[in-house]
DRENPA-3360 file (N, C-alpha, C; in nm, 2 decimals, always signed):
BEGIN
1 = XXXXXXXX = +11.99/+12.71/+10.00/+11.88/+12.71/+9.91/+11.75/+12.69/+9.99 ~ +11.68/+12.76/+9.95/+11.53/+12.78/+10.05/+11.46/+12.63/+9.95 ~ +11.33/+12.64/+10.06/+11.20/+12.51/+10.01/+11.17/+12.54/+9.86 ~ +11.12/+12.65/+9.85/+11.09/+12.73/+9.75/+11.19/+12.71/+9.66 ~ +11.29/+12.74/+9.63/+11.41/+12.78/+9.51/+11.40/+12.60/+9.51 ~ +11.42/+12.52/+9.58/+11.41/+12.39/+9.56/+11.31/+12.34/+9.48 ~ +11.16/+12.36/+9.52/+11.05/+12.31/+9.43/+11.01/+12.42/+9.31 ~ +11.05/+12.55/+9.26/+11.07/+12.63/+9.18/+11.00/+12.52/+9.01;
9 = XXXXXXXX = +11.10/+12.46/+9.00/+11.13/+12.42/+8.85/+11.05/+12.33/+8.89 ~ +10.97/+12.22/+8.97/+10.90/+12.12/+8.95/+10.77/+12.14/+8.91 ~ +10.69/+12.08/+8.83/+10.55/+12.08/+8.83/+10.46/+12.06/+8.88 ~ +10.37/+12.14/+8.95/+10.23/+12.13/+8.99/+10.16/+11.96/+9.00 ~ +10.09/+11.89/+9.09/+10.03/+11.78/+9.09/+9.92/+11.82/+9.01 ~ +9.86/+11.90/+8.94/+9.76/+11.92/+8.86/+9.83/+11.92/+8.70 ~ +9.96/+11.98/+8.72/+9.97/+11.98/+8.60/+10.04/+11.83/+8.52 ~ +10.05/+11.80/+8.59/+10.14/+11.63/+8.53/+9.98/+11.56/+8.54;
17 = XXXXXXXX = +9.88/+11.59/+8.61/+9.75/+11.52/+8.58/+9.69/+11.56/+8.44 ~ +9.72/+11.71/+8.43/+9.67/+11.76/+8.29/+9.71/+11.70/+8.18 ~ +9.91/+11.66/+8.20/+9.89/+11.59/+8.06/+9.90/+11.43/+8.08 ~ +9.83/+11.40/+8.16/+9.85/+11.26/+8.18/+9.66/+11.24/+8.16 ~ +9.64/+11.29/+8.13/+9.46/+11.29/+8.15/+9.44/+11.17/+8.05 ~ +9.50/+11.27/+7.90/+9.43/+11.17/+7.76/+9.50/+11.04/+7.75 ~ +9.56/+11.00/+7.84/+9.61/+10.87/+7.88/+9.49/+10.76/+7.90 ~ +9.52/+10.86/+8.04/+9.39/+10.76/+8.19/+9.28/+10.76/+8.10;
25 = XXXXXXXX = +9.18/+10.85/+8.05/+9.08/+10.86/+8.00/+9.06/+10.75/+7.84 ~ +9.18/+10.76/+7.80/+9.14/+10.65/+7.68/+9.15/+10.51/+7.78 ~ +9.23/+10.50/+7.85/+9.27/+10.33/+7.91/+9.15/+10.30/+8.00 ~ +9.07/+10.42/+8.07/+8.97/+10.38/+8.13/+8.84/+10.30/+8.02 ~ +8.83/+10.41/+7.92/+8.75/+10.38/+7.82/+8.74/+10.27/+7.74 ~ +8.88/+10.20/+7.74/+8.87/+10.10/+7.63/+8.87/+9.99/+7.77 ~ +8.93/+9.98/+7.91/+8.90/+9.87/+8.02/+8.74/+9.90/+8.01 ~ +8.65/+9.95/+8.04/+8.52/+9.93/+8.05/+8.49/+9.91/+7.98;
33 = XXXXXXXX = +8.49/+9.91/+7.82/+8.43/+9.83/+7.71/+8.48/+9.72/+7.69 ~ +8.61/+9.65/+7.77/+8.62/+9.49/+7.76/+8.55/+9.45/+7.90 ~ +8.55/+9.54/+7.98/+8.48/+9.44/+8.13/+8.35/+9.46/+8.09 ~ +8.29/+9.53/+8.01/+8.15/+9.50/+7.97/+8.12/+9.40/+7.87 ~ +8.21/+9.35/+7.79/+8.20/+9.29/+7.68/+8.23/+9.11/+7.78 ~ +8.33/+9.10/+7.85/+8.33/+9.02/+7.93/+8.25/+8.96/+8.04 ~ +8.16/+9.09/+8.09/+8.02/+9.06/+8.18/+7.90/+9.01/+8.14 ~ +7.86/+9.01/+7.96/+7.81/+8.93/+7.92/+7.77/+8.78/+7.96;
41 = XXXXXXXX = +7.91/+8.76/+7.97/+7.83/+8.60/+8.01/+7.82/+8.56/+8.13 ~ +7.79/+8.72/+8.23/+7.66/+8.65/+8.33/+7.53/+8.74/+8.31 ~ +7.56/+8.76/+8.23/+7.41/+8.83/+8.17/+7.41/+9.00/+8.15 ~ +7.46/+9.03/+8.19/+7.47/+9.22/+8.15/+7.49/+9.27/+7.97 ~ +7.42/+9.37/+7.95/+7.47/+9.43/+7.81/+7.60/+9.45/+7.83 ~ +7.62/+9.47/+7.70/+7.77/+9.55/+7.66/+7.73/+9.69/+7.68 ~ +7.85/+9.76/+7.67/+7.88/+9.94/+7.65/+7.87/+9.92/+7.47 ~ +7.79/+10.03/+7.49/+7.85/+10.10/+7.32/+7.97/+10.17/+7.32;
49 = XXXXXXXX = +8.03/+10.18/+7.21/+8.16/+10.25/+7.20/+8.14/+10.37/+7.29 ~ +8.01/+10.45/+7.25/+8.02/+10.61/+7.29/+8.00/+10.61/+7.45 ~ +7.91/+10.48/+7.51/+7.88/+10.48/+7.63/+8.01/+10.45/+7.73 ~ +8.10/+10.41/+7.61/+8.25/+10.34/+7.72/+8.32/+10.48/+7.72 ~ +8.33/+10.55/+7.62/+8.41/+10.67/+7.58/+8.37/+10.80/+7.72 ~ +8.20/+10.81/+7.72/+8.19/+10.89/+7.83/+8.20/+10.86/+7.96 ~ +8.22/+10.70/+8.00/+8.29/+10.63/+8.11/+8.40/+10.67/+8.13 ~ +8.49/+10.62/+8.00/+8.60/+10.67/+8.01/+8.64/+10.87/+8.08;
57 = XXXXXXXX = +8.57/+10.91/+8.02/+8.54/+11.06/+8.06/+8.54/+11.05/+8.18 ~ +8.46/+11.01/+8.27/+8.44/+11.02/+8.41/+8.50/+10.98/+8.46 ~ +8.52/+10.83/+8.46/+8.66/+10.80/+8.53/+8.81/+10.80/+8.53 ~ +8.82/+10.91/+8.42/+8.93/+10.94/+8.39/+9.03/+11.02/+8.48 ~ +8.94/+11.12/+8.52/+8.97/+11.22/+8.60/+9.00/+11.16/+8.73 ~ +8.95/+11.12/+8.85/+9.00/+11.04/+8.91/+9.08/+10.97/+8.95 ~ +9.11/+10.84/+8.80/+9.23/+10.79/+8.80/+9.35/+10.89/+8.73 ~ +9.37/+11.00/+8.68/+9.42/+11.05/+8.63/+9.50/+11.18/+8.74;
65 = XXXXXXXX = +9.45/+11.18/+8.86/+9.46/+11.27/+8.99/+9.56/+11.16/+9.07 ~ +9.52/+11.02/+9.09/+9.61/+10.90/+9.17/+9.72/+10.89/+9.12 ~ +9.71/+10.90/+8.99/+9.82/+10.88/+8.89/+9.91/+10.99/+8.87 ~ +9.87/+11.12/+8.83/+9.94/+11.23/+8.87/+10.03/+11.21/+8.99 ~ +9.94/+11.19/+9.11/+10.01/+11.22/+9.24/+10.14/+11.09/+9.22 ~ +10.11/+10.97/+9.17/+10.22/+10.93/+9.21/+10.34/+10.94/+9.12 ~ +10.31/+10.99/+9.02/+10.40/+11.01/+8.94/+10.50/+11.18/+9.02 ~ +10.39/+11.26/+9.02/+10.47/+11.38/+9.09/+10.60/+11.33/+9.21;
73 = XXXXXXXX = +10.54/+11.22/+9.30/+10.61/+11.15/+9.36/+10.69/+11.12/+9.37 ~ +10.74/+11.04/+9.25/+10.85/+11.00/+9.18/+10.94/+11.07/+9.10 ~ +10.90/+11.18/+9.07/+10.97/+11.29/+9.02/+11.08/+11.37/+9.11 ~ +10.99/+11.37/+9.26/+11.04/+11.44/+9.40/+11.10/+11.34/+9.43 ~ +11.10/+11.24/+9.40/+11.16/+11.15/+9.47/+11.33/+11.10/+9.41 ~ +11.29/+11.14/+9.28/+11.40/+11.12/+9.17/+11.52/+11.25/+9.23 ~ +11.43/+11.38/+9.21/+11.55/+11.49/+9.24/+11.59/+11.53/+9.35 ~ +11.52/+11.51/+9.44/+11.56/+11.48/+9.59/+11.69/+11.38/+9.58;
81 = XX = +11.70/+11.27/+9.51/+11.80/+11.17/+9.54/+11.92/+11.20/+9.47 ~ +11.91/+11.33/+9.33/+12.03/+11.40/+9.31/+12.10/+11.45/+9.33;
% end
């Protein structure tokens, strides 16, 4: 069996980020609206909902690529060991 016919049926590291995105992007969103809500008491505003939500947006992607990869990881790592 070639490299190829081997990784055939696996998924793309983009694509397990694709559906892993509306994950990272809500969990980023709602951690920034409590570390903002918690930085209050050394004096910073809070996030508004919408200001955490397009946080969440931004840093979604990012953590949603680390996370991909390690998950792809562990998938190669899973069927490799079958």
């Amino acid at each position: 069996m070639t490299e190829h016919d081997k990784n055939s049926g696996r998924w793309p590291v983009w694509a397990v980020a694709a559906v892993l995105y509306p994950l990272a992007m809500g969990a980023a969103a709602v951690n920034l609206f409590f570390l903002f809500l918690m930085l209050q008491a050394v004096g910073l505003r809070s996030l508004t909902p919408i200001e955490a939500i397009v946080g969440g947006i931004v840093l979604g992607v990012p953590f949603t690529w680390i996370t991909g990869k390690w998950i792809h990881g562990l998938i190669v790592q899973a069927e490799d060991d079958a």
